[in-house]
C-alpha positions in Angstrom: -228.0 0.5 -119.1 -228.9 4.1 -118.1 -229.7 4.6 -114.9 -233.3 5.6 -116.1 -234.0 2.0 -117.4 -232.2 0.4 -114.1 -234.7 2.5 -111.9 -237.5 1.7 -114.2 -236.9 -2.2 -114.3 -236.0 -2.1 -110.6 -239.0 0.0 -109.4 -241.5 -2.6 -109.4 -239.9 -5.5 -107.8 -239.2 -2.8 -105.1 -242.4 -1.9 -104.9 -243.6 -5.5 -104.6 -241.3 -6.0 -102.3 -242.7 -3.2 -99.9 -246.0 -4.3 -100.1 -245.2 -8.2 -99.2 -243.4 -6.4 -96.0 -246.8 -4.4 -95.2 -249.1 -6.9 -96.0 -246.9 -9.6 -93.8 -247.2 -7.0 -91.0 -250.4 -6.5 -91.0 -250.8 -10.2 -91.2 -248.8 -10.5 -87.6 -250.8 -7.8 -86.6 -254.2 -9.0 -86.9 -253.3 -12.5 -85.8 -252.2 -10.6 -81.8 -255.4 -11.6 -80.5 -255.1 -15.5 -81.2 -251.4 -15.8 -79.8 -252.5 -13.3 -77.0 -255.6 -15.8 -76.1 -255.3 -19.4 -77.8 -255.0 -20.8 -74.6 -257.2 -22.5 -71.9 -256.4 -22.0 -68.1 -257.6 -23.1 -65.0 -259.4 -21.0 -62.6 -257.5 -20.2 -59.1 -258.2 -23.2 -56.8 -261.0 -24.8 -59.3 -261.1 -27.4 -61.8 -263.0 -24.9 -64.2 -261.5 -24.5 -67.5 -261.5 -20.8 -69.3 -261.0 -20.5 -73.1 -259.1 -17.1 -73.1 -260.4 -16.6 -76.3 -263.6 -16.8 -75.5 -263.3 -15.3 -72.2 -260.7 -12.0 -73.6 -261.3 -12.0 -77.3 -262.4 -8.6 -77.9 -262.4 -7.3 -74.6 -260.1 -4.5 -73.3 -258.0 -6.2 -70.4 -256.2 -4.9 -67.5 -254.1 -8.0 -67.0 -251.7 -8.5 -64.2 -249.4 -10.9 -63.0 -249.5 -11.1 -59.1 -248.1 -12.8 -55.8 -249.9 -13.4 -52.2 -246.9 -12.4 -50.2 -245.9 -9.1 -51.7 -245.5 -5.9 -50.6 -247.8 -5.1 -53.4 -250.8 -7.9 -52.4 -252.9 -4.5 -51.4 -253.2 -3.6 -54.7 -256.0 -6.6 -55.0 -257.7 -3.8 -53.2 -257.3 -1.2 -56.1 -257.9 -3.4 -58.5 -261.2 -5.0 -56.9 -262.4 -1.5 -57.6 -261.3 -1.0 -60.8 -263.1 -3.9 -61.7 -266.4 -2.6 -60.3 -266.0 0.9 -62.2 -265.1 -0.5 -65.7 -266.7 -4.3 -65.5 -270.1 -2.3 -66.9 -268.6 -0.8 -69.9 -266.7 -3.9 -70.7 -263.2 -3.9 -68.8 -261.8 -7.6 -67.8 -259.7 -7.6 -65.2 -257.3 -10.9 -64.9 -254.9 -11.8 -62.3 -252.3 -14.2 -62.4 -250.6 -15.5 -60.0 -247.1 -16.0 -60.1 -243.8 -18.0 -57.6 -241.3 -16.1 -60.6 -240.8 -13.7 -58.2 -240.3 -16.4 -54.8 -243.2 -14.6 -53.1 -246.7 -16.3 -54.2 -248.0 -19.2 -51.9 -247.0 -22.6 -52.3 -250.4 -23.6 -51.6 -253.2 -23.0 -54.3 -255.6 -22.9 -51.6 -253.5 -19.9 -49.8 -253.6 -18.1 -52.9 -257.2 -17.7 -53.1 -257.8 -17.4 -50.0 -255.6 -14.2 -50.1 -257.3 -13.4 -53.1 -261.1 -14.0 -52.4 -261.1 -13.6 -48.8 -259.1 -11.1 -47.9 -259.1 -8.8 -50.7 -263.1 -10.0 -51.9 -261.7 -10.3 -55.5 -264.5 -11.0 -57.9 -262.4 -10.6 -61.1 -260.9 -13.5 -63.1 -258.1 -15.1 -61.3 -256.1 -18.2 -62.8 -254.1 -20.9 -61.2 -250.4 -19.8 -60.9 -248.2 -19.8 -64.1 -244.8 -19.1 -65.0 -244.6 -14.9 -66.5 -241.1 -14.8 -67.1 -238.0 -16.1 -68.9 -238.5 -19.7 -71.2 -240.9 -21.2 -69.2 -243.4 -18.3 -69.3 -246.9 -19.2 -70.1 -247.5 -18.2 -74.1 -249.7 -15.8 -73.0 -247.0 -13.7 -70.9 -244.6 -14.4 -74.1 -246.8 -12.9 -76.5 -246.8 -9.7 -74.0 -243.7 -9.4 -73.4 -242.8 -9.6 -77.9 -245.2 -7.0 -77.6 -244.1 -4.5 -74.7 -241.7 -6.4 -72.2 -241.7 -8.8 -69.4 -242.7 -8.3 -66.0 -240.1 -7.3 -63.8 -241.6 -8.2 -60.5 -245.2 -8.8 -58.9 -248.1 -6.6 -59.5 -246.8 -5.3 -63.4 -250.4 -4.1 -65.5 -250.7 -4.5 -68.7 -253.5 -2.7 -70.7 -254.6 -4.6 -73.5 -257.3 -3.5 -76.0 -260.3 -4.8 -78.3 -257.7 -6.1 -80.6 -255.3 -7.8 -78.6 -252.6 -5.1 -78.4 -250.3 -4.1 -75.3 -251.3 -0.1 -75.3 -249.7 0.8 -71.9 -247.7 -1.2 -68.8 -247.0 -0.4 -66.0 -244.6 -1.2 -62.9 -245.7 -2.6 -59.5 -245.2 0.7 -57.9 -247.8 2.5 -60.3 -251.3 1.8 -58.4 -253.8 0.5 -60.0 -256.5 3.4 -60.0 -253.4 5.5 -61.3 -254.6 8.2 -63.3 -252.5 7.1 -66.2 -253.4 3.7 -65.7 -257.2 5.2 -65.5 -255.6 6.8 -69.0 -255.2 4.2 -70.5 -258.5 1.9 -70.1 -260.2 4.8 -70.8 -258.4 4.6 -74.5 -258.9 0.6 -74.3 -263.0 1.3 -73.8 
């Protein structure tokens, strides 16, 4: 066979081949948001339920996983306000508490006391969750496929409209960063 005839015969099943890869992709792709949010939590020290889905879905999110006794708590502060600048043009901002890191309190009630009292958060906070290694909640699993895990308390994660991780960043990057600013800016 010439090698005309083999790249003729073999062209199309390439091709198809190419396209089942793209069209698989995209497939993963579009399906972000329903691994990202197919999940129902409970609210920080409450027995109210919240569908993610219906909660996130379509909604940029600053979502960060976070501890009552860090070195880091103040950044409820920061993010408090962030909350209050974007919440209008349709920023959700979601905490979640987290012992990965042996610094959130044993004690639900603690935890939001920290939270609602002592910072005056008014942004979604959950009950505490695992955000790390096999027992991570599916939620910080589909994150982390997408960008990576958190490495300690306080890590943001930027997610947009479609359920995609656009930016992270670390516990020592504020919250009203300017290149966390950045990046919900892109997410709006």
């Amino acid at each position: 066979m010439s090698l005309s005839r083999f790249a003729c015969s073999i062209l199309p099943a390439l091709m198809f081949a190419a396209a089942t890869l793209t069209a698989s992709a995209a497939g993963a792709a579009d399906d972000a948001p329903a691994r990202l949010y197919d999940h129902d939590l409970r609210r920080l020290h409450s027995d109210d339920m919240v569908r993610l889905a219906e909660r996130f879905a379509g909604q940029p999110v600053l979502v960060v996983n976070t501890a009552s006794h860090c070195g880091f708590t103040r950044q409820f502060r920061e993010l408090e306000a962030v909350h209050q600048r974007f919440k209008d043009r349709g920023l959700k901002v979601a905490g979640f508490p987290s012992d990965d890191f042996r610094q959130e309190a044993g004690d639900e009630a603690e935890t939001a006391e920290v939270c609602f009292k002592n910072f005056g958060v008014t942004f979604d906070m959950f009950a505490p969750i695992h955000v790390t290694g096999t027992e991570a909640h599916p939620l910080f699993r589909e994150i982390a496929r997408q960008s990576a895990a958190p490495d300690w308390n306080f890590h943001k994660y930027v997610i947009d409209r479609n359920g995609r991780v656009i930016a992270r960043f670390g516990s020592r990057t504020k919250p009203d960063a300017p290149e966390v600013i950045a990046a919900i800016e892109k997410a709006l």
